[in-house]
FIKOLZA-1660 file (N, C-alpha, C; in steps of 0.1 Angstrom, whole numbers, plus 5000, padded with zeros to 4 digits):
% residues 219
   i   px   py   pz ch aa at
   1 5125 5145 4947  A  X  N
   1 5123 5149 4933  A  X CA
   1 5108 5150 4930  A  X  C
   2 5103 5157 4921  A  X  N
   2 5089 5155 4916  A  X CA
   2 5091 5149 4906  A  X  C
   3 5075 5137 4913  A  X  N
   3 5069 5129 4908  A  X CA
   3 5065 5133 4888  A  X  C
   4 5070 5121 4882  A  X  N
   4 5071 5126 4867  A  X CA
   4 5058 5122 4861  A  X  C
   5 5049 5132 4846  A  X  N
   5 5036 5128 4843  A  X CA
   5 5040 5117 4839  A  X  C
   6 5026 5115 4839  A  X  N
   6 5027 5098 4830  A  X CA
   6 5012 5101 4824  A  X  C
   7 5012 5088 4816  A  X  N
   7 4999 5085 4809  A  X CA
   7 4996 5069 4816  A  X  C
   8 4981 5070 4819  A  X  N
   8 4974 5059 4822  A  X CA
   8 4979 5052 4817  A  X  C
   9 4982 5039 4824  A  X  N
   9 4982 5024 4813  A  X CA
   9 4983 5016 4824  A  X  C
  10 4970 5011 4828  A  X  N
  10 4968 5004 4839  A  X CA
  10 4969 4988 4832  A  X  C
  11 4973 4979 4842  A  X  N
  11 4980 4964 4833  A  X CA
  11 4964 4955 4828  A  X  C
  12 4961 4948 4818  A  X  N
  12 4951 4942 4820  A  X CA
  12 4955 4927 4822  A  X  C
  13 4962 4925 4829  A  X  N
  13 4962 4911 4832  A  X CA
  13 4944 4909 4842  A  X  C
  14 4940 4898 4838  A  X  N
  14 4927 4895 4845  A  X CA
  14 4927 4894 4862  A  X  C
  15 4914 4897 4863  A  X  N
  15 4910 4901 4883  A  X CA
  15 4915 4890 4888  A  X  C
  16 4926 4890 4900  A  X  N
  16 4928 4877 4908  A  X CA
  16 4919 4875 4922  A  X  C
  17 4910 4868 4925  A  X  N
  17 4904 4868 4941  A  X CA
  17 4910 4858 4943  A  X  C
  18 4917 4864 4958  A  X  N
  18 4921 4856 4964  A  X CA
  18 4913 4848 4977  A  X  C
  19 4901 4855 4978  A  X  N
  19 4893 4851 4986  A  X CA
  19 4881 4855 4986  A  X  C
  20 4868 4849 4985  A  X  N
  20 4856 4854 4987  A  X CA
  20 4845 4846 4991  A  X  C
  21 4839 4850 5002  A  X  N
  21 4826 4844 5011  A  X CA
  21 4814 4855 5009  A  X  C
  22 4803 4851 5019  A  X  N
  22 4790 4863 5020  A  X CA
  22 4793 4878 5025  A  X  C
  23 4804 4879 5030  A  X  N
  23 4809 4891 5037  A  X CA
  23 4818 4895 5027  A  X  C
  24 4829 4891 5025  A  X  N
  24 4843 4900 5021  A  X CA
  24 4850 4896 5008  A  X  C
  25 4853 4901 5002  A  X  N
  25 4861 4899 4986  A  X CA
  25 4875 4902 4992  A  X  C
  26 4885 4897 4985  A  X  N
  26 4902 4897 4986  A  X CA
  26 4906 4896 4976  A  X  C
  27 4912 4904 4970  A  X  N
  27 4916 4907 4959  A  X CA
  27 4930 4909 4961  A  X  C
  28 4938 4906 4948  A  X  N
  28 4952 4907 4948  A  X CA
  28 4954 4922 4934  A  X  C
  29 4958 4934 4937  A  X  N
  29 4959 4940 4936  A  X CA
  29 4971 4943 4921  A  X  C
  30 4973 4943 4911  A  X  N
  30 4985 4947 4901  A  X CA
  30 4989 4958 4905  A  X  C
  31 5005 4963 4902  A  X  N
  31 5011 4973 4904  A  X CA
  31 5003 4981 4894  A  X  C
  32 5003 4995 4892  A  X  N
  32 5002 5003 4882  A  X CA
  32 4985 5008 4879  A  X  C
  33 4977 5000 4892  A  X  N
  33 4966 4998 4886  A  X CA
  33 4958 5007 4902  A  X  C
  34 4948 5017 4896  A  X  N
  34 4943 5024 4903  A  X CA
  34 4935 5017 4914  A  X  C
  35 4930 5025 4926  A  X  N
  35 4923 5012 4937  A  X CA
  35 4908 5016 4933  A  X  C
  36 4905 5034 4931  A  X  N
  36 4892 5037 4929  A  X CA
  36 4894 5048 4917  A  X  C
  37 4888 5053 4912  A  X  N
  37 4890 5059 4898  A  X CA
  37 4895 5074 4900  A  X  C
  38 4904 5079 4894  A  X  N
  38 4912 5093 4890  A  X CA
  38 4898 5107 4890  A  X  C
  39 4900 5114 4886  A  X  N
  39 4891 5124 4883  A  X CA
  39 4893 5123 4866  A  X  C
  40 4906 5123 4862  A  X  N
  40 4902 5120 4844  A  X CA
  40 4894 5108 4839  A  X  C
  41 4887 5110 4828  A  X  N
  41 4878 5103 4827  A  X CA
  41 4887 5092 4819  A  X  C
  42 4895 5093 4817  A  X  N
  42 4903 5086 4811  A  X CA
  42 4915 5077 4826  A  X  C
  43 4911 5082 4834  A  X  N
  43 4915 5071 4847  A  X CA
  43 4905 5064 4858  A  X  C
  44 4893 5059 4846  A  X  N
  44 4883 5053 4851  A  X CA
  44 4887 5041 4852  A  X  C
  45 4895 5035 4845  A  X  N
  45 4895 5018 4848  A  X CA
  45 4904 5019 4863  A  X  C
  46 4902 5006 4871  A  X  N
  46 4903 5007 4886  A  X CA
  46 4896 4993 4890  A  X  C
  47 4907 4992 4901  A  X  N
  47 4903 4976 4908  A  X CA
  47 4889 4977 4915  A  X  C
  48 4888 4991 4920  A  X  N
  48 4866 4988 4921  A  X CA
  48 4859 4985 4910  A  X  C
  49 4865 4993 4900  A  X  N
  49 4849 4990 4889  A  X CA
  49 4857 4974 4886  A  X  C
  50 4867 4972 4882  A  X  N
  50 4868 4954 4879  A  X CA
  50 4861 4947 4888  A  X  C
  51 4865 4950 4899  A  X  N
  51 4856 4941 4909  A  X CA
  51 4844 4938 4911  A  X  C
  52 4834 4947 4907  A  X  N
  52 4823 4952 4908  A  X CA
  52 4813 4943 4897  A  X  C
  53 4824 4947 4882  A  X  N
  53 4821 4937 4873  A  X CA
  53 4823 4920 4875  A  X  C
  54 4826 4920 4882  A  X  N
  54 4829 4907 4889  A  X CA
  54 4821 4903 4895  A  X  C
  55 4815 4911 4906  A  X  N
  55 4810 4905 4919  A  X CA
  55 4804 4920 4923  A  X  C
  56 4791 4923 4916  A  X  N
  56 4785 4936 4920  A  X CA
  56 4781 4943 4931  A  X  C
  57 4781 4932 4943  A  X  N
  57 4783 4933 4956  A  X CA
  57 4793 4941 4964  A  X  C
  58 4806 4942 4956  A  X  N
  58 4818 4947 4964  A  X CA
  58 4817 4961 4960  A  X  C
  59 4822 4965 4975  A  X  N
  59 4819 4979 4985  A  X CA
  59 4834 4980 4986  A  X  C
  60 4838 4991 4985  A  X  N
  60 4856 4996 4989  A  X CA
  60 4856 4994 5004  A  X  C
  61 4867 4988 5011  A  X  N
  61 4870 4993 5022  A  X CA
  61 4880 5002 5025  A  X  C
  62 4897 5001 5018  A  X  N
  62 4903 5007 5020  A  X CA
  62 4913 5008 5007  A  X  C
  63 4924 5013 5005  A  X  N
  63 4930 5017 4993  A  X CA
  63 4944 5013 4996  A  X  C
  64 4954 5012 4984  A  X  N
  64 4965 5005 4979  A  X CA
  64 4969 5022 4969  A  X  C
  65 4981 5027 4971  A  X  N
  65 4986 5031 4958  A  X CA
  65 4989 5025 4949  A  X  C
  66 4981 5034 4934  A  X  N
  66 4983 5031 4924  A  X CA
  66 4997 5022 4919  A  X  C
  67 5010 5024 4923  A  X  N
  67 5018 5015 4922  A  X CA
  67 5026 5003 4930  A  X  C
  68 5018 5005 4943  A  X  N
  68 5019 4988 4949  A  X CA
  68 5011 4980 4946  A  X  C
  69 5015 4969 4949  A  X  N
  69 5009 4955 4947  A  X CA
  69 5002 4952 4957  A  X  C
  70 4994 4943 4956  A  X  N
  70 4990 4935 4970  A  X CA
  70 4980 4931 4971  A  X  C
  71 4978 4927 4987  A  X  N
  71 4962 4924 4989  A  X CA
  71 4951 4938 4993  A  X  C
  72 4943 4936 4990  A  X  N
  72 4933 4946 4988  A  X CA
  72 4915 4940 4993  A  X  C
  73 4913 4944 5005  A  X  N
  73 4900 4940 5008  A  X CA
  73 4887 4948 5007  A  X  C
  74 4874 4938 5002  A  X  N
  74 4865 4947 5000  A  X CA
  74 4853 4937 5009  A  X  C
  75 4846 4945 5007  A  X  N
  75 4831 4941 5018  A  X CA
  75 4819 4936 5007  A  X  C
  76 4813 4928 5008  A  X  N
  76 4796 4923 4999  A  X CA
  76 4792 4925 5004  A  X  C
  77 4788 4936 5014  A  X  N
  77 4773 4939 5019  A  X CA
  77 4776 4954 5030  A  X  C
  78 4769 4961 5035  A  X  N
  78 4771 4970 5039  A  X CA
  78 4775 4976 5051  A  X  C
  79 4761 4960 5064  A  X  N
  79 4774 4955 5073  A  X CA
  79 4785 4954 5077  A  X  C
  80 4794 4944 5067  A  X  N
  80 4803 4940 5067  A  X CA
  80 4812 4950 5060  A  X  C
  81 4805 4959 5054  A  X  N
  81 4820 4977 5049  A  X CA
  81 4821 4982 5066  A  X  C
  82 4809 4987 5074  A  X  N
  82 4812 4990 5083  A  X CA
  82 4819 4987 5092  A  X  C
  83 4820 4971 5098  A  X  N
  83 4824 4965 5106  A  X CA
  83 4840 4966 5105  A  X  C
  84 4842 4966 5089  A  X  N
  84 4854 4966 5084  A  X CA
  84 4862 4978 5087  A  X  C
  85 4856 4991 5080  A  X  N
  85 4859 5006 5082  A  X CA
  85 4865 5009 5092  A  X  C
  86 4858 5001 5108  A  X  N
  86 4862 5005 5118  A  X CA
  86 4873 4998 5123  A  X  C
  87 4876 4984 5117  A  X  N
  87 4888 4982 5121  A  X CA
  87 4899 4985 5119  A  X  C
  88 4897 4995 5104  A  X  N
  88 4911 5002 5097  A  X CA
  88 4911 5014 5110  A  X  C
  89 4901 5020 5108  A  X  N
  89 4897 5033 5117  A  X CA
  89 4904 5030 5128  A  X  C
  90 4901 5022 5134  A  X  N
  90 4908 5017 5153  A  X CA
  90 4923 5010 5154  A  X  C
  91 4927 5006 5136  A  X  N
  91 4938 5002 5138  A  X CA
  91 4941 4989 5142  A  X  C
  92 4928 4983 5143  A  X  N
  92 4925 4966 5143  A  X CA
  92 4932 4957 5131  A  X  C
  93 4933 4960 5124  A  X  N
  93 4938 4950 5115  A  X CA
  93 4957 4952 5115  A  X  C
  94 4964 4945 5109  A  X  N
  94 4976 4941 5112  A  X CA
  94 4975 4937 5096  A  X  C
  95 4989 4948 5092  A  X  N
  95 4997 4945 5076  A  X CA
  95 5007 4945 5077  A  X  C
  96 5008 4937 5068  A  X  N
  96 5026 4932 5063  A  X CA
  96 5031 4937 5048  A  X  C
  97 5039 4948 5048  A  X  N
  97 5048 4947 5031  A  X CA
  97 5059 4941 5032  A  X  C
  98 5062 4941 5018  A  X  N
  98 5078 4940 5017  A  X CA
  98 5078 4955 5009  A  X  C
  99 5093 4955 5014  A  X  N
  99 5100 4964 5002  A  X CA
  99 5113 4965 4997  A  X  C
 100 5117 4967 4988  A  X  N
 100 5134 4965 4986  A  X CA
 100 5139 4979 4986  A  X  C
 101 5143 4986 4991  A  X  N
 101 5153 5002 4997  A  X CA
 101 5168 4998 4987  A  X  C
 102 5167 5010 4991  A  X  N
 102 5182 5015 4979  A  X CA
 102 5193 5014 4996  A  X  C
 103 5204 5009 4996  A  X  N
 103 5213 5012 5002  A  X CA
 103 5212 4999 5012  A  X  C
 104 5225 4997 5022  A  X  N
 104 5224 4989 5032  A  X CA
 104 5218 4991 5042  A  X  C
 105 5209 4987 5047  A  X  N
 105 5203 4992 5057  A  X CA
 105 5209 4986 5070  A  X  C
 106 5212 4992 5083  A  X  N
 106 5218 4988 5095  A  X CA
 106 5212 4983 5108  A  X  C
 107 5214 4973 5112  A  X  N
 107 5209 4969 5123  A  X CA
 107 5199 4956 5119  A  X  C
 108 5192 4953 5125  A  X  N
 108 5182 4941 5119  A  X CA
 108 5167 4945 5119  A  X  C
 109 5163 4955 5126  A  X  N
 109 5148 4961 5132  A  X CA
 109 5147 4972 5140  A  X  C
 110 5138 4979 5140  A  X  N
 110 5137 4989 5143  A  X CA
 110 5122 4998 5144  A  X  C
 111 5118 5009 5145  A  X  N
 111 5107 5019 5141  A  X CA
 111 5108 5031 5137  A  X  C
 112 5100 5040 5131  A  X  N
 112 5100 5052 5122  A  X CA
 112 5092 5055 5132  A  X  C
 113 5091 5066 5140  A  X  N
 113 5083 5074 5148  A  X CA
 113 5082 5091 5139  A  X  C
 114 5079 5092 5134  A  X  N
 114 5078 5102 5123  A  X CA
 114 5071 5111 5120  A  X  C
 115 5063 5123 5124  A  X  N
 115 5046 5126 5119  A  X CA
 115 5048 5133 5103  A  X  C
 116 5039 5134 5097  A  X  N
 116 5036 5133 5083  A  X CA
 116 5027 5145 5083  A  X  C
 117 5029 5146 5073  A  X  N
 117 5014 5162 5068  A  X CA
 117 5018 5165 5054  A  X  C
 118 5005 5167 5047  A  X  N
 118 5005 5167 5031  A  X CA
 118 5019 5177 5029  A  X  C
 119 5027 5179 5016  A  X  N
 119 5030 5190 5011  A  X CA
 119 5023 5196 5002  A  X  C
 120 5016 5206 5006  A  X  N
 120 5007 5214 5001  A  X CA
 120 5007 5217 4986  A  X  C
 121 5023 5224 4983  A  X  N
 121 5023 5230 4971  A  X CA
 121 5027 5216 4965  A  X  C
 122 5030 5209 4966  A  X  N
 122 5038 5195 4959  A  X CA
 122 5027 5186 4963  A  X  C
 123 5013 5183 4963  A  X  N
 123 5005 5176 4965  A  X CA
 123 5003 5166 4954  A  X  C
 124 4999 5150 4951  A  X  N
 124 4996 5144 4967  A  X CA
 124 5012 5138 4977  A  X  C
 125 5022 5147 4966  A  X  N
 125 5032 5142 4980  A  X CA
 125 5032 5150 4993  A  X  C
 126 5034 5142 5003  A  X  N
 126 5039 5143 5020  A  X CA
 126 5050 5138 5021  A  X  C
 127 5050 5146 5032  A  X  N
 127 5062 5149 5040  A  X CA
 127 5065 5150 5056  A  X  C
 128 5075 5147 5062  A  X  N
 128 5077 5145 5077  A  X CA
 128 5076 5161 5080  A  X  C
 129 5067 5160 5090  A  X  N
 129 5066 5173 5095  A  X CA
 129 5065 5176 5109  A  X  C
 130 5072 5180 5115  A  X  N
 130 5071 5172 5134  A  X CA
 130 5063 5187 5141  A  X  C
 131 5059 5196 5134  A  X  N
 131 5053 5206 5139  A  X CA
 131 5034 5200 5136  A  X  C
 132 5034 5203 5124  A  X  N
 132 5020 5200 5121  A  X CA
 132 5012 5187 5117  A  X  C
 133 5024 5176 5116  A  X  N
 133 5022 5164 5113  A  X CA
 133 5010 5153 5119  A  X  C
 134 5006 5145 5112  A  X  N
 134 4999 5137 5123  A  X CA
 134 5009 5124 5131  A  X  C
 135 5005 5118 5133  A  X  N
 135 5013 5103 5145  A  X CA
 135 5018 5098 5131  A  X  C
 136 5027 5093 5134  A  X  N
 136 5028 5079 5119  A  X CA
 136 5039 5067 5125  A  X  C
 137 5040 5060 5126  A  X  N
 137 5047 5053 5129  A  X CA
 137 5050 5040 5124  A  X  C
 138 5063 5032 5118  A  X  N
 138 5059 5020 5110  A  X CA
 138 5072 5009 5118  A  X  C
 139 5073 4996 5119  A  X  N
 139 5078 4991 5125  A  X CA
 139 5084 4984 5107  A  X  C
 140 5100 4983 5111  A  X  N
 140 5107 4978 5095  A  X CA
 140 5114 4961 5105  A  X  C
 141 5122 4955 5096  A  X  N
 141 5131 4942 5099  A  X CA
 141 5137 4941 5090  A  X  C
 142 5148 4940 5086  A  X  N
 142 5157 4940 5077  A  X CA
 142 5153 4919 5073  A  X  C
 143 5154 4916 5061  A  X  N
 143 5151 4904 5054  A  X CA
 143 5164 4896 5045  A  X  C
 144 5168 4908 5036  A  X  N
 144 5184 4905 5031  A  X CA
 144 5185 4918 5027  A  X  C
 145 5201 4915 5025  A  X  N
 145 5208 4924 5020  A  X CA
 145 5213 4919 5005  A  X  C
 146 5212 4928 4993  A  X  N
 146 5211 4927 4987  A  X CA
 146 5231 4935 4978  A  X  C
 147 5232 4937 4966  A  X  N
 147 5241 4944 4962  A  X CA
 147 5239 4958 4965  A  X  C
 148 5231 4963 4964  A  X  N
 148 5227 4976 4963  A  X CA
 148 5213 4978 4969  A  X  C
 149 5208 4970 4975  A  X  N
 149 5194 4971 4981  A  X CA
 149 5193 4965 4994  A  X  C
 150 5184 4966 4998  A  X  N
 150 5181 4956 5009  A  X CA
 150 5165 4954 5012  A  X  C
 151 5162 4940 5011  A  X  N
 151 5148 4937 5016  A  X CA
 151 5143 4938 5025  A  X  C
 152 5133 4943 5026  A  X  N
 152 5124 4952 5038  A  X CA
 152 5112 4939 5047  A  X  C
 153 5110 4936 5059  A  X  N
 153 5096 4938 5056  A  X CA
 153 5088 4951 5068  A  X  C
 154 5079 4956 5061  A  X  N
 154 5077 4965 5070  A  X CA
 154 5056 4966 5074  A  X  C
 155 5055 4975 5084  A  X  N
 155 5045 4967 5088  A  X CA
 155 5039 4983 5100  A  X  C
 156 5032 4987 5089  A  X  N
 156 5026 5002 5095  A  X CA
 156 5015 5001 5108  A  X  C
 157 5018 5006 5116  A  X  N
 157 5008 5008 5129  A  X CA
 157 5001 5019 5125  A  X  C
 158 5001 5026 5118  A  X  N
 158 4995 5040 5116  A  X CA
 158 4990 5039 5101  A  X  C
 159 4975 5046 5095  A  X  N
 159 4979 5049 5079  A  X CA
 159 4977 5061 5075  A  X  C
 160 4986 5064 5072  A  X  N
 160 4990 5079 5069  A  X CA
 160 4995 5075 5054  A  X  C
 161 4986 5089 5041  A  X  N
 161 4986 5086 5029  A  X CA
 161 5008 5083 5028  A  X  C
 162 5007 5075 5018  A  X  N
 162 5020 5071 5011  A  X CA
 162 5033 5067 5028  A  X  C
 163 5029 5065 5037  A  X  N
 163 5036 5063 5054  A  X CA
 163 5047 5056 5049  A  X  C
 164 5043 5046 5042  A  X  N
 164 5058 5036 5039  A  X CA
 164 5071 5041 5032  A  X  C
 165 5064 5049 5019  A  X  N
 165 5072 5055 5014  A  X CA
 165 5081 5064 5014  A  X  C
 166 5072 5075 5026  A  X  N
 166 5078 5089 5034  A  X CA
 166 5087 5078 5043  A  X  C
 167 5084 5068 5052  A  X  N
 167 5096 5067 5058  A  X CA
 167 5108 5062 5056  A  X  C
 168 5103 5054 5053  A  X  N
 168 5116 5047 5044  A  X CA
 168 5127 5060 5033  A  X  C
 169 5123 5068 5028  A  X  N
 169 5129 5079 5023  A  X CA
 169 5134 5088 5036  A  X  C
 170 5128 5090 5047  A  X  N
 170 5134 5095 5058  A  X CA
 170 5147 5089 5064  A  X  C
 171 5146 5077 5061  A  X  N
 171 5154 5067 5069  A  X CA
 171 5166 5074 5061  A  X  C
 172 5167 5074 5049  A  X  N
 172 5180 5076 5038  A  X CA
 172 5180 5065 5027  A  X  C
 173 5165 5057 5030  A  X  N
 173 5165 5043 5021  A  X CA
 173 5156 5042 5013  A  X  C
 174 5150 5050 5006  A  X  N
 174 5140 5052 4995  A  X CA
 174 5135 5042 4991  A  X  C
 175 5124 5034 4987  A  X  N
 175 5119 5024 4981  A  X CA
 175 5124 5027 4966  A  X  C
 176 5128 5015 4964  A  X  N
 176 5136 5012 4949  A  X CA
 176 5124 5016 4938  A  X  C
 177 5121 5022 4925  A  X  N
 177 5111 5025 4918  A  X CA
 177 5104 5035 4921  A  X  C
 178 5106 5044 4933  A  X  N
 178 5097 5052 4939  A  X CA
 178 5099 5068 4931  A  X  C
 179 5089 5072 4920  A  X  N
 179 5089 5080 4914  A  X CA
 179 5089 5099 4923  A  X  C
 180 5081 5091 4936  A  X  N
 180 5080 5105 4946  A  X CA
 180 5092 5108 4954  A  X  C
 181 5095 5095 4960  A  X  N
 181 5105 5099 4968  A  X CA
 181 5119 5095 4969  A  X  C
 182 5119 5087 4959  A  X  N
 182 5136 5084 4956  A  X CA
 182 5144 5092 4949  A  X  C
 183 5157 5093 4950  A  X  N
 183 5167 5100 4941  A  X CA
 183 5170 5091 4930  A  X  C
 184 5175 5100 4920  A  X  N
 184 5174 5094 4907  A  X CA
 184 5181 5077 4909  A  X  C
 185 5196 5076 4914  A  X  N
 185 5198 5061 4911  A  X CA
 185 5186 5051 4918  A  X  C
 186 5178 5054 4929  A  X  N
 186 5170 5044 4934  A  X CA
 186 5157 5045 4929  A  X  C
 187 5155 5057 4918  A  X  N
 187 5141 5058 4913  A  X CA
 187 5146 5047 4898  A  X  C
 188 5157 5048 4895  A  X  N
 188 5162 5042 4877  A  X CA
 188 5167 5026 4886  A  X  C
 189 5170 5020 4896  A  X  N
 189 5172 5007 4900  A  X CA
 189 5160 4999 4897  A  X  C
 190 5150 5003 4899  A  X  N
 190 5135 4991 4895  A  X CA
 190 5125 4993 4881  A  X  C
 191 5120 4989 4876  A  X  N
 191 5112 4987 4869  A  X CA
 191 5099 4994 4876  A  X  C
 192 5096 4994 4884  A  X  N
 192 5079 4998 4891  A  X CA
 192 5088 5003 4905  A  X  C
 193 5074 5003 4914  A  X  N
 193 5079 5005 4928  A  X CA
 193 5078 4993 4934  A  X  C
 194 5089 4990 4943  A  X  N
 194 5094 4976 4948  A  X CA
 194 5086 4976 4963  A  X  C
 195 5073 4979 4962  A  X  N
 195 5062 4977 4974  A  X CA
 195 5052 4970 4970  A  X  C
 196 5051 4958 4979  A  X  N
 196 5038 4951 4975  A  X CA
 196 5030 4948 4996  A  X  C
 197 5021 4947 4994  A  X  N
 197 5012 4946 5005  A  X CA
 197 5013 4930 5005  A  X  C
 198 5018 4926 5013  A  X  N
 198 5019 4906 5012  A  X CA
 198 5005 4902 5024  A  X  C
 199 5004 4907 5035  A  X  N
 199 4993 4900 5042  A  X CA
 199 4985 4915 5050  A  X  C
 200 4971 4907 5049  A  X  N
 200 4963 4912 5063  A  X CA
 200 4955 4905 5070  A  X  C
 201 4953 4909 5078  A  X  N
 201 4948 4902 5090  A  X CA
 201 4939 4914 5097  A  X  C
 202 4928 4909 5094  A  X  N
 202 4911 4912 5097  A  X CA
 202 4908 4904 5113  A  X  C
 203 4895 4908 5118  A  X  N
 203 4886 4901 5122  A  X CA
 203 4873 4896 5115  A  X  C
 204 4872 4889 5111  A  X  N
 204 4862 4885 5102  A  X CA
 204 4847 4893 5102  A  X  C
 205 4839 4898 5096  A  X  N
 205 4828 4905 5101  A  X CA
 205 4814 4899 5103  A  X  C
 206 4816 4886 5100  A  X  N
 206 4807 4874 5110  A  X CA
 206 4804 4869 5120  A  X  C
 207 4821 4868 5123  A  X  N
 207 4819 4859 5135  A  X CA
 207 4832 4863 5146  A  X  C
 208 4838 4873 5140  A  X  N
 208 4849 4877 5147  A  X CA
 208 4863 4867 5150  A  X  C
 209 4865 4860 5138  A  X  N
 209 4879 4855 5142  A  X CA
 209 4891 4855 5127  A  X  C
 210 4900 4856 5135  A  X  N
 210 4909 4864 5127  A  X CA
 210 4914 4857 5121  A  X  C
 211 4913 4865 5106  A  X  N
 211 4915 4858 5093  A  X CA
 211 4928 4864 5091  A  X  C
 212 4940 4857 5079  A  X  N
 212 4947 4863 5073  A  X CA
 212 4951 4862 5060  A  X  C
 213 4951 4868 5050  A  X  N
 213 4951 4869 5032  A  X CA
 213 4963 4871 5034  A  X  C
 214 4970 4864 5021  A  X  N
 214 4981 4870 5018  A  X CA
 214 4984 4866 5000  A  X  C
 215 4992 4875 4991  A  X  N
 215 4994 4873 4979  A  X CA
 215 5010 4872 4979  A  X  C
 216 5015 4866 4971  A  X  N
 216 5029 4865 4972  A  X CA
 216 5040 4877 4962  A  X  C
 217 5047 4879 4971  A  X  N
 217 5054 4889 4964  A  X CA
 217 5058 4885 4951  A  X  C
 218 5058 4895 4943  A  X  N
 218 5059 4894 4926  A  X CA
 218 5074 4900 4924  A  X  C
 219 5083 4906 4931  A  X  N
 219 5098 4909 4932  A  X CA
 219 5103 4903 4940  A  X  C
% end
């Protein structure tokens, strides 16, 4: 279905750091709340400029859609964006979601081998596309089963824009709240979208040993 307009209304509950040394900020991310600013000037507020006002130091390393939750890392110094950059880039770091999906999901675990590529006319949604797509692949585990849902955790080897959401919608299991890719009863089952980012796991960019942040799921 296409994704319906809305008007900004980013949450102002106050900035949570979950962690911060000479190198790296951790921040816990609100649903609804942009990672770096919109092109309307009226979608300027954003967890960089908060952060920034915080701690003028912090440098983006990587991004969260506007309606998940989670943990969200940034860099204090320029070194330490680089060091970082490349571990998303190489696929060094290791994440963890949850999600709660519309339907029973079968079996206990599994993988989405899948390739992805924007939809052009329907942009910024994507789509599985096994001709032009890039790699995408996400490893899921079923957590519980619910009446009508089932809890996810899932845990992308690949980042490909919105990956969790395309696949899990591929599967037949839409993320619950998901305005892009769920059908109407699994977009009307949640209040937000039922994706939050619970852990990552870095190599530190001091000393190289591996850290892991995590925020606790809010659903």
């Amino acid at each position: 279905m296409q994704p319906a307009p809305y008007a900004y209304a980013p949450p102002m509950e106050p900035l949570t750091i979950l962690h911060r040394d000479d190198d790296i900020l951790v921040l816990s991310k609100p649903a609804g709340l942009l990672t770096v600013p919109g092109k309307p000037l009226e979608h300027g507020d954003c967890l960089e400029r908060r952060a920034q006002a915080a701690d003028p130091a912090a440098l983006l390393v990587h991004r969260l859609d506007r309606d998940t939750s989670g943990v969200v890392l940034m860099a204090r110094n320029r070194p330490a964006q680089r060091h970082l950059g490349l571990q998303f880039e190489r696929r060094m770091t290791r994440k963890t979601y949850v999600a709660r999906v519309w339907g029973n999901v079968m079996g206990e675990s599994g993988r989405v081998d899948a390739p992805i590529a924007c939809d052009w006319p329907n942009r910024p949604k994507q789509m599985i596309d096994t001709e032009n797509g890039r790699p995408a692949q996400t490893e899921w585990q079923v957590m519980a089963h619910e009446t009508m849902a089932t809890r996810m955790m899932l845990r992308p080897l690949t980042g490909r824009s919105h990956q969790l959401r395309v696949h899990m919608a591929h599967l037949g299991h839409p993320v619950l709240g998901d305005n892009f890719y769920a059908h109407e009863e699994a977009l009307r089952a949640a209040g937000r979208l039922q994706l939050h980012a619970l852990e990552l796991t870095i190599l530190h960019p001091a000393d190289g040993r591996f850290c892991t942040f995590r925020d606790a799921c809010p659903f």
